[in-house]
Every structure is written in C-alpha cells, then in structure tokens.
C-alpha positions as CSV (number, residue, x, y, z in Angstrom):
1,X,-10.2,1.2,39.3
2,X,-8.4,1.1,36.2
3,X,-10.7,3.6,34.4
4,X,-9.7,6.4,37.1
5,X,-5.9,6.5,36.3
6,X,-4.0,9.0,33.5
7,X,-2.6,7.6,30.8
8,X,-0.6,8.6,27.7
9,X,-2.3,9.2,24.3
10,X,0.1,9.7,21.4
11,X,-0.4,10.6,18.0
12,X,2.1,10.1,15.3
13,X,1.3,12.9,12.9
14,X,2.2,11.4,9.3
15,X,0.1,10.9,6.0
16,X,-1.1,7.7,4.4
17,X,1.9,8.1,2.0
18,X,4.8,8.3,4.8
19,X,4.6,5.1,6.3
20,X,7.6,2.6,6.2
21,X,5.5,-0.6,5.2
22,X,5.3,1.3,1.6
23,X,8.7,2.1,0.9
24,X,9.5,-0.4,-1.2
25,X,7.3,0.8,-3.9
26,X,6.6,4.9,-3.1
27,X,9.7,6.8,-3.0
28,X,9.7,11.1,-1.7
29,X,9.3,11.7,-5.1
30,X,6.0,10.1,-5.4
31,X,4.8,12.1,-2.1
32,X,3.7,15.1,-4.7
33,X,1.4,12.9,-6.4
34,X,-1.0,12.5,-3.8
35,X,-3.1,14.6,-2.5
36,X,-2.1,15.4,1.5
37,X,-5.2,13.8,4.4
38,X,-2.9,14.6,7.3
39,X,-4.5,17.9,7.9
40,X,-8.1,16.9,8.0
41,X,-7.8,13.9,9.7
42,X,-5.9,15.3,12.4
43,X,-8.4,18.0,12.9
44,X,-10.7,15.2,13.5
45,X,-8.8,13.9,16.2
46,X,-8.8,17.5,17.9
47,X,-12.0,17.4,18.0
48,X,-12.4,13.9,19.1
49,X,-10.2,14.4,22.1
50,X,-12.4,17.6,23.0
51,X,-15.6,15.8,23.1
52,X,-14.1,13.5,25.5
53,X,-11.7,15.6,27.8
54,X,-8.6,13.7,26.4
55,X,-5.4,15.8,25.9
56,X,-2.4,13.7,24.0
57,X,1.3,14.1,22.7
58,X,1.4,14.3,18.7
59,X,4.5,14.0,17.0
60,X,4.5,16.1,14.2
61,X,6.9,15.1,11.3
62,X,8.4,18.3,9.9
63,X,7.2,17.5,6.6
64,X,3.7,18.1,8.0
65,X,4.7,21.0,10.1
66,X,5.8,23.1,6.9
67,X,3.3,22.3,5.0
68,X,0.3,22.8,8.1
69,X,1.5,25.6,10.4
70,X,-1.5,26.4,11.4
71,X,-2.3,22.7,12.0
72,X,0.1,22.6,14.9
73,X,-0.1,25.9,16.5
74,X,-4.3,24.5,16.6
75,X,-2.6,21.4,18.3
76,X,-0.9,23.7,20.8
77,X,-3.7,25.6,21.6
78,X,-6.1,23.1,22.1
79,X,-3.7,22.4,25.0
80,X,-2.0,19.7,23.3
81,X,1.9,18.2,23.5
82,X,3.2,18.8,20.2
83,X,7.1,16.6,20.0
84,X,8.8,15.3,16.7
85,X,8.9,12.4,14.5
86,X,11.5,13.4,12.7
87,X,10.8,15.5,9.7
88,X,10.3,13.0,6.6
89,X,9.9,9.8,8.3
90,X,13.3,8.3,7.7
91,X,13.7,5.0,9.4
92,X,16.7,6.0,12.1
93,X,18.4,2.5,11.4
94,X,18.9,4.0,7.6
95,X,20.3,7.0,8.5
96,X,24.4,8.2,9.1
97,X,25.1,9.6,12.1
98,X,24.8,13.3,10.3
99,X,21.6,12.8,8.7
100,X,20.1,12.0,11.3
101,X,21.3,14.5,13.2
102,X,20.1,17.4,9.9
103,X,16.9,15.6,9.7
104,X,16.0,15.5,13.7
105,X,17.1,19.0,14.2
106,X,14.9,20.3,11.4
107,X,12.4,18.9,12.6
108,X,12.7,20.6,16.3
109,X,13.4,23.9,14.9
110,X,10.5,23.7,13.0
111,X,8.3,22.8,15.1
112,X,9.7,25.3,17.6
113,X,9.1,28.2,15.3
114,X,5.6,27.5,15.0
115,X,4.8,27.0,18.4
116,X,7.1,29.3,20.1
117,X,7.9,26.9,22.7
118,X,10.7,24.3,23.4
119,X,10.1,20.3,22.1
120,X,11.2,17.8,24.6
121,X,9.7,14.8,23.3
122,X,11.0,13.0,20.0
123,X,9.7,9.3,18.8
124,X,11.7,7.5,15.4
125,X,9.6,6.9,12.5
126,X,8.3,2.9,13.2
127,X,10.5,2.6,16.1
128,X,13.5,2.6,14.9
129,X,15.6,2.2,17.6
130,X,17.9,-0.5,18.2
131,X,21.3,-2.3,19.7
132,X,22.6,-1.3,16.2
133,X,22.1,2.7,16.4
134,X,21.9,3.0,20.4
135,X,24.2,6.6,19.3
136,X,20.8,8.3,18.4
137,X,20.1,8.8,22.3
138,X,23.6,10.8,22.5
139,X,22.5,12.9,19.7
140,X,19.0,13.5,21.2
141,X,20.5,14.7,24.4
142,X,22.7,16.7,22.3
143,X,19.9,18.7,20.4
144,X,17.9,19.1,23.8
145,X,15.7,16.3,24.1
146,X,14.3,15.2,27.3
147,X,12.3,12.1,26.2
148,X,12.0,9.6,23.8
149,X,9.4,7.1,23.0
150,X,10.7,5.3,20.4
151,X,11.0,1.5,21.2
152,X,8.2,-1.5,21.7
153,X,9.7,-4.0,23.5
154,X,8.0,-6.4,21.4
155,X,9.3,-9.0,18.5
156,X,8.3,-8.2,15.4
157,X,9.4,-8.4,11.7
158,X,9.6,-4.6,11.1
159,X,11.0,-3.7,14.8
160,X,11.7,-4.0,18.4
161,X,13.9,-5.1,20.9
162,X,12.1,-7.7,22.8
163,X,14.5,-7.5,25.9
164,X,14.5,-3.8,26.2
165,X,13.0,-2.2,29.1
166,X,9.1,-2.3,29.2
167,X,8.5,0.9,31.5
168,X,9.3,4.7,31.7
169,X,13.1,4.4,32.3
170,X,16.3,6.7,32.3
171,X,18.7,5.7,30.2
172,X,22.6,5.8,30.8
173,X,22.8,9.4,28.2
174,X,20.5,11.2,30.3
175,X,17.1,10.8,28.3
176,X,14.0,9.1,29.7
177,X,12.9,6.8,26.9
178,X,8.8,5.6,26.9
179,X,8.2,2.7,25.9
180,X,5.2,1.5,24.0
181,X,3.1,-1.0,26.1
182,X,3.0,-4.6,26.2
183,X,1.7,-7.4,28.4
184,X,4.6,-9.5,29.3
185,X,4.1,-13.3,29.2
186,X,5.9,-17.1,29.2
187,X,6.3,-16.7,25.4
188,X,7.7,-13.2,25.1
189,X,6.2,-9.3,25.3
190,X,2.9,-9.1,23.1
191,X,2.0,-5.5,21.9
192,X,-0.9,-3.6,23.4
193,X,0.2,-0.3,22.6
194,X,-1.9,0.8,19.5
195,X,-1.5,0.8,16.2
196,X,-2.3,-2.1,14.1
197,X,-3.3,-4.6,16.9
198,X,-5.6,-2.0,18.1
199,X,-7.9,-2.0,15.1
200,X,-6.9,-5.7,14.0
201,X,-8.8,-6.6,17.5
202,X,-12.8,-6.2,18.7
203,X,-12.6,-3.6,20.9
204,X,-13.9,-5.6,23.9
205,X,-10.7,-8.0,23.4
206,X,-8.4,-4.8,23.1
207,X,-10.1,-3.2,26.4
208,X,-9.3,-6.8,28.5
209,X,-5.8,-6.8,27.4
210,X,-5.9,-3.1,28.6
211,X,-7.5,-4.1,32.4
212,X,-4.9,-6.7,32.2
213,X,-2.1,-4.7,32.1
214,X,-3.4,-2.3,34.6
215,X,-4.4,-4.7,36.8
216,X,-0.9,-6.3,37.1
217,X,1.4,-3.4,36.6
218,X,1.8,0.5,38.1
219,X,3.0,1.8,35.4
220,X,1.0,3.9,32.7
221,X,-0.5,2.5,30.2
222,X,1.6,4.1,26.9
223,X,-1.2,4.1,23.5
224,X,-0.3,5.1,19.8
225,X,-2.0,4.9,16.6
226,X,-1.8,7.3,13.2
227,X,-4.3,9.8,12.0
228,X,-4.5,8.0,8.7
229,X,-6.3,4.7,10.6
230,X,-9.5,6.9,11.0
231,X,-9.8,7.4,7.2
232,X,-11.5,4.4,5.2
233,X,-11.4,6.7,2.2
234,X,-7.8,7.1,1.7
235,X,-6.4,6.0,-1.7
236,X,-4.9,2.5,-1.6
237,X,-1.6,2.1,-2.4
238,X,-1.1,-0.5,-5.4
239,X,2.1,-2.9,-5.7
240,X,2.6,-3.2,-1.7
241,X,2.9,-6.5,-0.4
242,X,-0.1,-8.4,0.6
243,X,1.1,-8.4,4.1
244,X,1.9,-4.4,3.9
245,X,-1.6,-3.8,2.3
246,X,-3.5,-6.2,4.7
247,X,-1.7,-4.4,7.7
248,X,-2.3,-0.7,6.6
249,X,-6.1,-1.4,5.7
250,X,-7.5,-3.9,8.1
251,X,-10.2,-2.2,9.7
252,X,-9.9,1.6,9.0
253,X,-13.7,2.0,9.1
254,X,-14.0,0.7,12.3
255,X,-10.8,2.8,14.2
256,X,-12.8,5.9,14.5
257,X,-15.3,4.6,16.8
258,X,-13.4,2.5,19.0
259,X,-11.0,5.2,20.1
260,X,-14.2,7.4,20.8
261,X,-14.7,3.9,23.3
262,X,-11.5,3.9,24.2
263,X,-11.3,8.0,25.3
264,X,-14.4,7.6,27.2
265,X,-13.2,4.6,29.2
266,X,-9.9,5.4,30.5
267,X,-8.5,8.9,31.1
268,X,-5.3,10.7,28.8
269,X,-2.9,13.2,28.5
270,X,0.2,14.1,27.2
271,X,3.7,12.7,27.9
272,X,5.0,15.2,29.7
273,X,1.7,15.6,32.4
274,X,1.7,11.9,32.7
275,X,5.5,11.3,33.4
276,X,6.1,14.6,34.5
277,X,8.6,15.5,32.4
C-alpha cells in the first residue's frame, strides 16, 4: 500500500521576507526591518515531525544559519538532514559563475561549523536551475556536493524545465539531482511536490494526486513546502503583485493542519535515508 512506503520530506528553511516572488519590491536592505519568524516556525515543524515519527532534509539558508545556530544544531539532533539553500536566497540564474560559487560555499561552511558534520545535499533558491546555468552542477561537485534537488520538471512562469528528468537521476558531472514530483500527463508534468499547490488544494484532492503517483510510479514521492506557510500571522508584504500576494497567502491558516494529515498518512525521511545517499 502506498501509505507503507518512505518518502522524502524537505524543508526549505527561509523567512517570509526571503522569498523570490517579493523581490521586486523588498531588497537585503529591507530584511533588517522585519522582525525574523524563521526560528519559531521551524521549531514548530520539529515538533510536528516528532509527534508523528517523520524525520526530513531542511535546507538551511546561511542567512538563517548565522543568525540561529542553535536552530540547526536542534535540527541535527532531533535526527534531522540539515543541506543548503544557498546562504541569502539568490536566484542561481542571477548569479556569475563566482558568486555563486562565494555564496554556495558560505553557505556549506557554515552550516558545517555548526553541525560538525559534512553537507551533501544543496537545493537553489526557487529552483533555479536551468539549460541556461547547467555549470552550477560542475561547481557543486566541485565544493563536495553529492546531491541536488533543485529542479521541478514542471512549466511554470517563475521556473522549471518541463522536459528534464522526473526521477532520482545521475547526472553526467557526477551529482544525483532529486527532482521535485509531478504526475505526468497528455498535457505536460503537473506539480505535486508541495509548496503552493499543496495548500492551494483540499487536502483530500492533494492526497489522490499523491495515491496517483504512487500507484503508477516506483519512485519516491519527493515533498517541499517553507516554514513561513504554517504562519497565518506573518506581516503582509504591501506593493507585491496581486498574483505574488495571492500565491504567498492563499491558505496559510489551513497548511498547519494538513501536513499533520499528510505526516500521519504516508511515512518520511531525509534525502539521504531515502535515496541512500
């Protein structure tokens, strides 16, 4: 039954304030004038996942990990994956080959530090992996990556590659890239994976689409979603597009409570158990 297999939780540990759909109107500068959620939310989710014998892969921006040491050593010793996400959330496709090689690396070695203990998993900040900057996997290898989950085969307006692989694959530079997961279909790839469809959804119609694609594939079943979607009280971010705003707050009440559903209905870890890296 579908309920009795692993499959992978991940966490992408990054504030309210990070994200890419708010760029256009919140610069780094601005970050100082809101007061940081990412730790208590997070802590949330640690405690979430204990109740229901989950473990998952969080990646940690570096931002966060300097600010919250103690938030990712609790990650690590609640027997947790902790990988990177970069360290200020810096779209890849925006980035020289150099600064994304300073920004990455910082990120690892801080992460590293706190822990005490090698990161092989890294993730871009909204996926931000393309045919355009396929060079980041050479520089990942490079710095001593051993995975990679940064592509969702899926077409959208912000990312994806809708022809890229769908499944745990190893690339031609060595690295094993994860793909989020999608149900593939006559029209295309639609995304399953997390995120925004997740809470967009009922949970009953997200759990189908689930069954589905664990009925028809044999392949793990990939999930992602933010600590910021569990908290409804987070200050709303004023000039964003309508499109931005509706995508960011859709829902943010009801997250919590379906991913306490969705831990109790299917079983997680981390990357690395479930792929055995």
């Amino acid at each position: 039954m579908p309920n009795k297999v692993t499959h992978a939780m991940t966490v992408d540990v990054e504030d309210f304030f990070h994200v890419s759909a708010f760029n256009k109107v919140l610069k780094q500068d601005d970050w100082q004038n809101f007061a940081p959620r990412v730790d208590k939310n997070t802590r949330r989710l640690l405690d979430l996942f204990e109740e229901t014998d989950s473990t998952a892969t969080f990646f940690v921006l570096g931002w966060v990990a300097e600010k919250y040491p103690e938030l990712v050593r609790e990650i690590a010793h609640r027997g947790h994956e902790v990988a990177s996400h970069g360290y200020d959330h810096r779209l890849a496709t925006e980035q020289s080959v150099s600064e994304f090689r300073l920004d990455v690396s910082r990120s690892k070695q801080l992460l590293e530090e706190v822990i005490g203990k090698a990161i092989k998993g890294y993730r871009a900040p909204s996926f931000s992996i393309g045919v355009h900057n396929e060079w980041v996997y050479e520089e990942l290898v490079d710095m001593g990556f051993k995975y990679s989950s940064s592509t969702y085969p899926i077409k959208h307006d912000l990312y994806g590659v809708p022809d890229w692989p769908r499944f745990c694959h190893k690339r031609k530079e060595g690295i094993i890239e994860i793909p989020i997961s999608t149900l593939a279909g006559r029209g295309g790839n639609t995304g399953i994976g997390g995120g925004g469809y997740f809470r967009l959804y009922p949970y009953w119609f997200s759990k189908r689409r689930i069954n589905k694609f664990l009925n028809k594939e044999t392949h793990p079943y990939n999930f992602y979603f933010h600590p910021w979607e569990i908290d409804p009280e987070q200050p709303r971010i004023t000039g964003a597009s309508l499109k931005s705003r509706f995508r960011h707050y859709i829902n943010l009440t009801k997250m919590e409570g379906k991913l306490l559903r969705l831990t109790k209905d299917y079983k997680w870890a981390t990357m690395e158990q479930v792929f055995g890296i």
